[in-house]
N, C-alpha and C positions, 0 to 999 in steps of 0.2 A: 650263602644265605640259607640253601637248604640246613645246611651242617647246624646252624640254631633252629632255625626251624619247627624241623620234623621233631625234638626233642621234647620243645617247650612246647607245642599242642599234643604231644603224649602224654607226658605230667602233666599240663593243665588240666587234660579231658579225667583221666584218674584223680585228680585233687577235687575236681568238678560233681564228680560221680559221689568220691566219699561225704564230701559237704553236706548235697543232696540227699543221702540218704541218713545220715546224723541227724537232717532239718527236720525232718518226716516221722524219725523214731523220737525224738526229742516230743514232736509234737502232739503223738499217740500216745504217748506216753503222760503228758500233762491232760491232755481230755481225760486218760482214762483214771487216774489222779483223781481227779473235780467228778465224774462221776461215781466211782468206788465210796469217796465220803459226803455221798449225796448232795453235793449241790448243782446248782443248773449249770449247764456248760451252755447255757445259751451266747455267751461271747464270744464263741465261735462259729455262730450262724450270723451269714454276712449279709442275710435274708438275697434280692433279686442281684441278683449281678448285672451290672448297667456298664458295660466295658464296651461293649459293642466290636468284639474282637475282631468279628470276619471284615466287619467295614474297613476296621483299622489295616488289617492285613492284606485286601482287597488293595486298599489305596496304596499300600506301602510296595506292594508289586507292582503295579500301574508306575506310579513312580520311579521305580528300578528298569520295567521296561523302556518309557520314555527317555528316560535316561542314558539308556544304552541303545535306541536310537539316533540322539544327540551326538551322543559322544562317536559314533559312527559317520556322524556327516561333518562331524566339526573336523575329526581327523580326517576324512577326503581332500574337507577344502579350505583345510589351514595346515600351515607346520606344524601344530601341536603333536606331540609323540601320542602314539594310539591308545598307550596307558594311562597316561594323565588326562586325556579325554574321555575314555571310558570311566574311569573311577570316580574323576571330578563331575562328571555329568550324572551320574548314578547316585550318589551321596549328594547332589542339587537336589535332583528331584524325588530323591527317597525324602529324604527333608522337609523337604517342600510338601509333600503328599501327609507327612506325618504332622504337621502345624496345620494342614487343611481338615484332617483329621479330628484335631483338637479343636477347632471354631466348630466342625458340626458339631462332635458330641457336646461342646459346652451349650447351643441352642437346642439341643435333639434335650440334653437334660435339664433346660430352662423349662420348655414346654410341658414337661411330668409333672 
């Protein structure tokens, strides 16, 4: 397992990086484009950012904790192999944290 592995998140992480940085020069490049023959590059002001990232991240860890308390007590006091408990219960309640996520911000941006 390792023997694929290790490989394919080396080249990934390098395929990852050059992407990323194409994305970025690509993009600097078109602003600076639109501004050189004077016109507004206001379509790239995305004006207030309404993401509300920390909560999302906040909850999305809470979720992986619980999770991996779960999955801790379910492997004590069942047969389940400790891997499939820990993973399964960590991907519930990341999940589950990331959909509760989504109901607040869609009320948090009803109310604006």
């Amino acid at each position: 397992m390792e023997e694929v592995l290790v490989p394919l998140v080396f080249f990934g992480s390098i395929a990852a990086v050059i992407i990323s940085l194409s994305y970025y020069r690509n993009r600097r490049m078109e602003r600076t484009a639109l501004i050189a023959a004077g016109k507004e590059a206001s379509i790239f002001d995305y004006g207030k950012p309404k993401h509300y990232l920390s909560l999302k991240y906040g909850m999305l860890l809470v979720g992986v904790a619980l999770g991996i308390i779960v999955g801790n007590s379910i492997s004590q006091n069942s047969g389940m192999p400790e891997e499939m408990a820990f993973l399964s219960m960590m991907l519930l309640f990341g999940g589950a944290s990331l959909v509760l996520f989504y109901i607040i911000q869609k009320t948090l941006l009803k109310d604006e």
